[in-house]
C-alpha positions as a Python dict, from the first residue, in 0.01 Angstrom:
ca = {
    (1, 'X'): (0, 0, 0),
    (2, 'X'): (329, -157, -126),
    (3, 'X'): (569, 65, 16),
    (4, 'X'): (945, 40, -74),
    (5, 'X'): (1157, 216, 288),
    (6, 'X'): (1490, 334, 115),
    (7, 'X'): (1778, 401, 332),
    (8, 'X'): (2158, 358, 403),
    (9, 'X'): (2309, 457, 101),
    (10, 'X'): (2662, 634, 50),
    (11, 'X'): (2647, 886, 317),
    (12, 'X'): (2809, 974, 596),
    (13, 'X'): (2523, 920, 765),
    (14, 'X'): (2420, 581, 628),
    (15, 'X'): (2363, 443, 973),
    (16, 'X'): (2161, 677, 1072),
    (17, 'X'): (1950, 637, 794),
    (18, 'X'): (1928, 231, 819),
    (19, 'X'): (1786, 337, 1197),
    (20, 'X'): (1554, 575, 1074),
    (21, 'X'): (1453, 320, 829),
    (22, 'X'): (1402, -8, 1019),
    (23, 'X'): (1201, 203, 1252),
    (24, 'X'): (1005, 326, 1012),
    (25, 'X'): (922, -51, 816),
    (26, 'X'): (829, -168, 1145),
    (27, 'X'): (560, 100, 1166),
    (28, 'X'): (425, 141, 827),
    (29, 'X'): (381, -264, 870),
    (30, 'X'): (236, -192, 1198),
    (31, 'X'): (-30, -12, 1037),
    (32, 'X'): (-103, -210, 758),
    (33, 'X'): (97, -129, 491),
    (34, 'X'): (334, -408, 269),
    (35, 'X'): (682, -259, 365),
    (36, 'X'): (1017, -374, 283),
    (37, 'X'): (1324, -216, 374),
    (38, 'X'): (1562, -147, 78),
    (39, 'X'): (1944, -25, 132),
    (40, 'X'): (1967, 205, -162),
    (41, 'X'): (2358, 104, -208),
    (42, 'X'): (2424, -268, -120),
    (43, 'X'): (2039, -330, -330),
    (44, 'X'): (1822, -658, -302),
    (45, 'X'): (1908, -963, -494),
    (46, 'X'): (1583, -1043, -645),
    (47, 'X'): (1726, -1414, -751),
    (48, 'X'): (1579, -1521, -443),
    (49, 'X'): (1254, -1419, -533),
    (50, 'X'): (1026, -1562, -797),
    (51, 'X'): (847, -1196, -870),
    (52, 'X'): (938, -853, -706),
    (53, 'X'): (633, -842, -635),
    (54, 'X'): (686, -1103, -362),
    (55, 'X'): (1018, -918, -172),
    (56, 'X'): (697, -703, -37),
    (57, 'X'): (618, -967, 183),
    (58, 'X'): (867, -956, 424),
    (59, 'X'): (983, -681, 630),
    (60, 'X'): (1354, -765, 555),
    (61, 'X'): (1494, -546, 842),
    (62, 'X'): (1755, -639, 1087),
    (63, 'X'): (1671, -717, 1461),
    (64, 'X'): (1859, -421, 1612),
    (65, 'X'): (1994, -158, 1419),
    (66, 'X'): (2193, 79, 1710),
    (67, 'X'): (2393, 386, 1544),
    (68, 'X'): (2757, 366, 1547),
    (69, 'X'): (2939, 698, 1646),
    (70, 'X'): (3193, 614, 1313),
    (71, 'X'): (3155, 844, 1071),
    (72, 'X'): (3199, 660, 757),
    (73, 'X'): (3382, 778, 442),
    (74, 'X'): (3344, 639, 84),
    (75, 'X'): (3651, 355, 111),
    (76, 'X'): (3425, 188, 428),
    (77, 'X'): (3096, 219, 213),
    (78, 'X'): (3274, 80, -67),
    (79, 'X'): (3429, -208, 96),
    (80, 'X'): (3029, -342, 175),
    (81, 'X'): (2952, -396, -193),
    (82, 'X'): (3180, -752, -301),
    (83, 'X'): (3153, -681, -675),
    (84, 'X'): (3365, -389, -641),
    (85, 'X'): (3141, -89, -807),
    (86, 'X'): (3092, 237, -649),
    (87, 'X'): (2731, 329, -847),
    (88, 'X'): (2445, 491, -595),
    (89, 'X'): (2168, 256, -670),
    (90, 'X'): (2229, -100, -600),
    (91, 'X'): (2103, -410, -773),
    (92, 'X'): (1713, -411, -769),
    (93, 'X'): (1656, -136, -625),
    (94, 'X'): (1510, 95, -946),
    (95, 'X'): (1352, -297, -1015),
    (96, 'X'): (1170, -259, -642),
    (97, 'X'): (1077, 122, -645),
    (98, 'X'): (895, 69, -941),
    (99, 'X'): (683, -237, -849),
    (100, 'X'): (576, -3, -514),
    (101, 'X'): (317, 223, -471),
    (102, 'X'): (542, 462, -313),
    (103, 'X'): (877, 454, -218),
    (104, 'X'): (940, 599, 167),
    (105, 'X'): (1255, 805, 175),
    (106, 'X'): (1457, 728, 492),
    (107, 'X'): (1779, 860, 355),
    (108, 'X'): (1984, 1144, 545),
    (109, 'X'): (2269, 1317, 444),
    (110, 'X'): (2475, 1363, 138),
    (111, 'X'): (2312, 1191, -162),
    (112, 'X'): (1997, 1070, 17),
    (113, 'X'): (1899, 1428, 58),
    (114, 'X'): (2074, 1676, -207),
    (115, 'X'): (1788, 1606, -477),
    (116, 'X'): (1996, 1341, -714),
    (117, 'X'): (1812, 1041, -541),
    (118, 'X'): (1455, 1232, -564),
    (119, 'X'): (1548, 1368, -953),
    (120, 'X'): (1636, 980, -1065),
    (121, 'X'): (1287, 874, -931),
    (122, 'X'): (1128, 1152, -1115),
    (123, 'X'): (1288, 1071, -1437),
    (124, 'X'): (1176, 720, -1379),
    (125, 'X'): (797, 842, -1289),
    (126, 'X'): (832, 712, -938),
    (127, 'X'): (645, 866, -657),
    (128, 'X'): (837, 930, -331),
    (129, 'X'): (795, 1084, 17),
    (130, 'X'): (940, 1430, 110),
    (131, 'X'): (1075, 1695, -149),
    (132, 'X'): (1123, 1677, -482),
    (133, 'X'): (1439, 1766, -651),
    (134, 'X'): (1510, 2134, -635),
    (135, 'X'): (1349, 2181, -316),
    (136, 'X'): (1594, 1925, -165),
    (137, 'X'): (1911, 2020, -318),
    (138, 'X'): (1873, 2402, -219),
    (139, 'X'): (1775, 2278, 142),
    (140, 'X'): (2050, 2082, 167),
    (141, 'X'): (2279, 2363, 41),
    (142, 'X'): (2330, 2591, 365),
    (143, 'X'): (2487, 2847, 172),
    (144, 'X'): (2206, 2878, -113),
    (145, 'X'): (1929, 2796, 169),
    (146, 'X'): (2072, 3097, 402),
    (147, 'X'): (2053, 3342, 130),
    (148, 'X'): (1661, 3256, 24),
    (149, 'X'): (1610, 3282, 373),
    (150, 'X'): (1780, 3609, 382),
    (151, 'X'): (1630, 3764, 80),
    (152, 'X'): (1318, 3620, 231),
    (153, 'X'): (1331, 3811, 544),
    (154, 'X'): (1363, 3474, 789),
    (155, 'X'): (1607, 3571, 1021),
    (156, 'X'): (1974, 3380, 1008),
    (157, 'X'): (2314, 3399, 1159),
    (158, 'X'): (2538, 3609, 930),
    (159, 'X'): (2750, 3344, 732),
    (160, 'X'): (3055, 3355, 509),
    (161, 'X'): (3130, 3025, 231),
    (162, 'X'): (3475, 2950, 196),
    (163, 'X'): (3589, 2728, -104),
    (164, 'X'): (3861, 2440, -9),
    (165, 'X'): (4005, 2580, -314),
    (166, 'X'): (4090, 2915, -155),
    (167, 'X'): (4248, 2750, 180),
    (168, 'X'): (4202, 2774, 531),
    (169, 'X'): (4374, 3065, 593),
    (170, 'X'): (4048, 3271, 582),
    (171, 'X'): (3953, 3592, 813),
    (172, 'X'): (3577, 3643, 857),
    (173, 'X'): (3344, 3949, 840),
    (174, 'X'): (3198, 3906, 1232),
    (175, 'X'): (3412, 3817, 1567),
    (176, 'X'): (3490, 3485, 1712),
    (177, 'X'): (3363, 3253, 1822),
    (178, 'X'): (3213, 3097, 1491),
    (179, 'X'): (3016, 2806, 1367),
    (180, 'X'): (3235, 2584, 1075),
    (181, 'X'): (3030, 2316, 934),
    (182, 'X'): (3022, 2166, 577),
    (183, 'X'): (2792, 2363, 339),
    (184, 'X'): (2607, 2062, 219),
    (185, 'X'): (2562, 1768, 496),
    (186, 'X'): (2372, 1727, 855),
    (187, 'X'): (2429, 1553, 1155),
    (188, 'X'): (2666, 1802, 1271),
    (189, 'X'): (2904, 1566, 1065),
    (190, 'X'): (3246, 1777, 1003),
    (191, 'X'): (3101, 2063, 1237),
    (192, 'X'): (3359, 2252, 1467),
    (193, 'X'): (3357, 2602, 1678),
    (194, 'X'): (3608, 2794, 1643),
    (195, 'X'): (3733, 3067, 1950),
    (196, 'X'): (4041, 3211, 1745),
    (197, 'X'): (4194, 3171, 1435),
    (198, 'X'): (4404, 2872, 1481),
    (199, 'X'): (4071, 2702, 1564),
    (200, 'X'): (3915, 2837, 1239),
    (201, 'X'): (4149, 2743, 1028),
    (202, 'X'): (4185, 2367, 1208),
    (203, 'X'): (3762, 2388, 1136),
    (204, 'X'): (3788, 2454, 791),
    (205, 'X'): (4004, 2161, 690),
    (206, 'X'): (3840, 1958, 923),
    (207, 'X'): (3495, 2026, 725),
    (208, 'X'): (3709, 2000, 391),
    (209, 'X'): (3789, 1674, 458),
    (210, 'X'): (3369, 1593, 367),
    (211, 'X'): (3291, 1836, 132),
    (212, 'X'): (3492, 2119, -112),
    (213, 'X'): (3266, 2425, 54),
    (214, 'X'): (3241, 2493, 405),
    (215, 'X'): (3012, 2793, 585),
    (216, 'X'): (3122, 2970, 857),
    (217, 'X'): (2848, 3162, 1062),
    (218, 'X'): (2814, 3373, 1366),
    (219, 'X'): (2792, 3217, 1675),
    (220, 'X'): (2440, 3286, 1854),
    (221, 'X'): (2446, 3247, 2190),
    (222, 'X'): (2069, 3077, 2318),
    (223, 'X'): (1867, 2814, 2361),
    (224, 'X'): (1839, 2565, 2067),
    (225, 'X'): (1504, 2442, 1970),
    (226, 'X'): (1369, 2217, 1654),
    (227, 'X'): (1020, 2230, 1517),
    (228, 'X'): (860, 1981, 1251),
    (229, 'X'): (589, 2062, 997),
    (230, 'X'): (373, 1759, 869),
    (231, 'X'): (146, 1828, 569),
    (232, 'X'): (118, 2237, 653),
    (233, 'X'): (73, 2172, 1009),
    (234, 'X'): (328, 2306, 1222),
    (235, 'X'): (428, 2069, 1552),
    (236, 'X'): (544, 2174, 1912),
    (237, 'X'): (866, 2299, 1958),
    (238, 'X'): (1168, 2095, 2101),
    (239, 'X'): (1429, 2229, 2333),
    (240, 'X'): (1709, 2052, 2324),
    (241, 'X'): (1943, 2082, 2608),
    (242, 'X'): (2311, 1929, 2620),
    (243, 'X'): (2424, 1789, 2952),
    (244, 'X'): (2777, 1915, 2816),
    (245, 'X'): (2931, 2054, 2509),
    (246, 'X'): (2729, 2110, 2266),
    (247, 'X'): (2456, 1928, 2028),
    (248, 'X'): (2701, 1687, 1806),
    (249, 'X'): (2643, 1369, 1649),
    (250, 'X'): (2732, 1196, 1926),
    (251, 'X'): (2470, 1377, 2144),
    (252, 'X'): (2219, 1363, 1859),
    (253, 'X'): (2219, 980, 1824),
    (254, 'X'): (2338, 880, 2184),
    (255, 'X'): (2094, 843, 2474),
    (256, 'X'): (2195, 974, 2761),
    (257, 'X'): (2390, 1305, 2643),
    (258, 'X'): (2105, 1500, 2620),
    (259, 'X'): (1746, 1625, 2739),
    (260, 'X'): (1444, 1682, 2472),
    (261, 'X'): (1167, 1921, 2625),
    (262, 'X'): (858, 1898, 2436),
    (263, 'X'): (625, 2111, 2396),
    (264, 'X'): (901, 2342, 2582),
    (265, 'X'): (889, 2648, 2816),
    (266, 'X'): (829, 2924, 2583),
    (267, 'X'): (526, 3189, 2633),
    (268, 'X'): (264, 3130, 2384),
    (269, 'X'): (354, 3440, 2136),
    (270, 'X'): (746, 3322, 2123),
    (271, 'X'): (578, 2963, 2056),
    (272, 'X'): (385, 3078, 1791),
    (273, 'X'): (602, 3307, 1617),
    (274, 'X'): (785, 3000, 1598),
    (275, 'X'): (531, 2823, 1441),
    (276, 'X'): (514, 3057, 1200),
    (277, 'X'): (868, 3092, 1088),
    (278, 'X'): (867, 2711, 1025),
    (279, 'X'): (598, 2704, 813),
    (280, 'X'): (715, 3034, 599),
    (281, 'X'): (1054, 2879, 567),
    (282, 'X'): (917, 2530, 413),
    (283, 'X'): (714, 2789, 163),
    (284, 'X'): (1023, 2981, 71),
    (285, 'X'): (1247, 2678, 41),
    (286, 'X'): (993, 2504, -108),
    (287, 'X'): (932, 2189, 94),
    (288, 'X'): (652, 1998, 98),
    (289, 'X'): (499, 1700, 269),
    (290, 'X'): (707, 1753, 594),
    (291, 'X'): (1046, 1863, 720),
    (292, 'X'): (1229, 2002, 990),
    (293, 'X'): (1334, 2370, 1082),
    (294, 'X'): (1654, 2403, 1379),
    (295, 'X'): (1586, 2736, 1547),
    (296, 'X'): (1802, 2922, 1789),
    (297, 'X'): (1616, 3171, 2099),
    (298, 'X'): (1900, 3490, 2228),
    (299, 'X'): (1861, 3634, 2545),
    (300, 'X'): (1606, 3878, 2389),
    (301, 'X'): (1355, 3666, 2250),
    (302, 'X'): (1456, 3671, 1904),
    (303, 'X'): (1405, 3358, 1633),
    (304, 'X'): (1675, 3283, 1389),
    (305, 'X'): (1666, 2968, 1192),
    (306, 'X'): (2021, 2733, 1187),
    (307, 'X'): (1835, 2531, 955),
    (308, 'X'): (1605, 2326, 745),
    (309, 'X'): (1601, 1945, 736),
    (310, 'X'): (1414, 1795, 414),
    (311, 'X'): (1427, 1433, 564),
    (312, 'X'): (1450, 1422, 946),
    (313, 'X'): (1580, 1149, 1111),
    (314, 'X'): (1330, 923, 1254),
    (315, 'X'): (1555, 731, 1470),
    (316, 'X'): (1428, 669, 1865),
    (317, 'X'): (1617, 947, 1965),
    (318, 'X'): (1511, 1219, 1634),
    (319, 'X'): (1305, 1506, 1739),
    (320, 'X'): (1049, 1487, 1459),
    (321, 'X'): (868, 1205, 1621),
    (322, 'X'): (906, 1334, 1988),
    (323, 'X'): (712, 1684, 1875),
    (324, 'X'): (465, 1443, 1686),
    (325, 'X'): (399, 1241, 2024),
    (326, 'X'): (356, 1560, 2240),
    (327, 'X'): (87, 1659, 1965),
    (328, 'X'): (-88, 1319, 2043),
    (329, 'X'): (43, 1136, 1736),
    (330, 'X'): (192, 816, 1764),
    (331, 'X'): (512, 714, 1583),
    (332, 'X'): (266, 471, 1324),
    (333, 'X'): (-3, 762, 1227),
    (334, 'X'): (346, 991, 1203),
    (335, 'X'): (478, 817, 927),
    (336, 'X'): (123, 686, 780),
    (337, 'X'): (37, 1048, 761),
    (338, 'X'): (371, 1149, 580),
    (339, 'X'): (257, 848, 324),
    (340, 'X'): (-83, 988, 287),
    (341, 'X'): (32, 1345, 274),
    (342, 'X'): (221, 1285, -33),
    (343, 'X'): (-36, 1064, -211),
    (344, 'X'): (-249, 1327, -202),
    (345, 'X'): (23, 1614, -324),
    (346, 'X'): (62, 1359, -638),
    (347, 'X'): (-322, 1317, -667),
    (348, 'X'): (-366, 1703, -685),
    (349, 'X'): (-68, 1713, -927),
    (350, 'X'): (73, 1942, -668),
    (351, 'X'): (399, 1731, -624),
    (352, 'X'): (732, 1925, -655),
}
C-alpha cells in the first residue's frame, strides 16, 4: 500500500511524534509497504516532484531522530515554517493524504490527537489509522473521558477541573497530595504533584501555561502499569518502574531513567481483570483499531485507570511496542497489523 506516516505537527509533543514516526516509515517499508514520512506542519514541497504519486518512493525520514527534553510552545513551532503562517496542515500535505491508500497517524498530543486532524480527513473522505473524530477528542479530554468512565463504572481517581479563568487559588474536595496535569495533553507535559497548597496553586498555573483547563485528581499511591489493545485484542501489561521521582517526560522518552517489566509480576486474575478493563474502556470511549489504557495497582489489589491514549507513542522507548514484543509480535507486524486493522474497520463500514 501507499501509506502517507503523518507526524510532528504543532504540539508540544512534536518531537515525539517525528520519533514515533520515522520509526514507524522504517517499518511499514520494512514490510513492504510504499511509506513516506509527512510532517503535518512544515508539509512537502511537491515542486520537486513530477507527480505525488512519486514522493511515495522514498522514505524521506531523517537518519536519527533522538527526542529533545524541550518542550516546545507555538513561537518555536512557528519559527520552523519561513513563510510566516501559523495554519495546521502544511503545503502538500491534504495533496499527499489523498494520493495514499491510507494515511498512518503518528501524531501525539494536542492537535494530532484531539479529533480536528482525524475530522479534516473525514470531511475530505480520507481513511486514517486510529480513532475517528469524537472518539479522539473525548479521549483526549481527561475531564469528559473521567466522567464516561465514571458513569461507566471503570474505576478512576476522584478528580476536580479547574478553569484558568477561575484562578489558582482553588481548594479541592479530597486531601493532598494531588495530581495537576492539563485536561487535554499527554506526555506528562505541564504535569505537577502537589503536597500543600502553595504547591497546588504553583501546579495549576504551571499547567495553565499549556492549556485554559487543568484536572486535579487524587493521588493513588501503587504501582503504575500500561496495557495496549490492538484490533480487540488486549496485550500484556507493563510495569513501569522509576529509578527516581516519578514517570515524567523526561523518564518517558529518556533511556536510562526507568525499568519496563513486561509481561509483569501480577497473579493471573489481577492480570486479567486488567485485560478486561482495557478493553471495556476502548468500548466506552469508543476507540477503535488500537490504543493505550495507563492503569494504577493500590496496596489492595484494586485497578483504576489514569488514562486512555488514542495514539501511543511508538518511539524505542513507548510501551505499546514493548507489550507487543512480549506477545511475540515484532515492531513491523505491530504497525502492519494496526494498517490492516483499520482497512478492514473501513471495509465493514465499521469506521468511527
Amino acid at each position: 500500500m501507499k501509506i502517507c506516516v503523518l507526524a510532528g505537527g504543532r504540539s508540544t509533543e512534536r518531537n515525539v511524534s517525528l520519533s514515533s514516526g520515522t520509526r514507524i516509515t522504517k517499518a511499514l517499508r520494512t514490510a513492504g509497504h510504499d511509506a513516506t514520512l509527512v510532517d503535518l506542519f512544515l508539509g512537502y514541497d511537491l515542486s520537486t516532484v513530477a507527480d505525488v504519486n512519486d514522493v511515495f518512493d522514498d522514505a524521506n525520514i531523517p537518519d536519527t531522530m533522538a527526542i529533545s527534553d524541550a518542550v516546545l510552545t507555538d513561537d518555536d513551532i512557528n519559527a520552523l515554517r519561513t513563510d510566516g503562517t501559523t495554519q495546521l496542515f502544511g503545503p502538500g500535505v491534504l495533496e499527499i493524504a489523498k494520493a495514499a491508500d491510507i494515511v498512518y497517524l503518528a501524531l501525539h498530543g494536542g492537535d494530532g490527537e484531539n479529533g480536528k486532524v482525524q475530522a479534516y480527513l473525514d470531511l475530505n473522505n480520507i481513511r486514517y489509522t486510529g480513532s475517528g473524530a469524537l472518539a479522539s477528542g473525548m479521549t483526549m479530554n481527561k475531564v469528559i473521558s473521567k466522567k464516561i468512565m465514571l458513569q461507566s463504572d471503570i474505576p478512576t481517581a476522584a478528580f476536580k477541573e479547574v478553569l484558568r479563568v477561575n484562578g489558582a487559588k482553588q481548594t479541592m474536595p479530597f486531601g493532598f497530595p494531588m495530581i495537576v496535569k492539563p485536561t487535554s495533553g499527554g506526555s506528562s507535559v505541564g504535569m505537577t504533584i502537589a503536597h500543600n497548597q502553595d504547591e497546588l496553586e504553583a501546579g495549576l498555573a504551571e499547567a495553565f501555561r499549556f492549556d485554559p483547563s487543568a484536572i486535579v485528581e487524587e493521588y493513588i499511591t501503587g504501582r503504575e502499569f500500561s496495557l495496549g489493545v490492538v484490533n480487540g485484542h488486549a496485550l500484556p501489561a507493563i510495569e513501569i518502574k522509576v529509578h527516581d521521582g516519578w514517570y515524567d517526560f523526561e523518564h518517558k522518552f529518556q533511556p536510562g531513567h526507568t525499568d519496563f517489566i513486561t509481561p509483569p509480576e501480577l497473579d493471573d486474575d489481577t492480570h486479567k481483570r486488567m485485560q478486561d478493563i482495557a478493553v471495556r474502556t476502548l468500548d466506552v470511549l469508543e476507540l477503535q483499531n488500537y490504543a493505550r489504557v495507563d492503569f494504577l495497582l493500590d496496596a489492595e489489589n484494586n485497578i483504576f485507570v489514569i488514562e486512555a491514549n488514542n495514539l501511543p507513542g511508538m518511539t524505542p522507548l513507548s510501551l505499546l511496542p514493548q507489550e507487543a514484543e512480549a506477545d511475540g509480535m515484532t515492531y513491523e507486524e505491530l504497525v502492519d497489523s494496526i494498517v490492516r486493522g483499520k482497512i478492514d474497520l473501513y471495509e465493514k463500514g465499521l469506521n468511527n
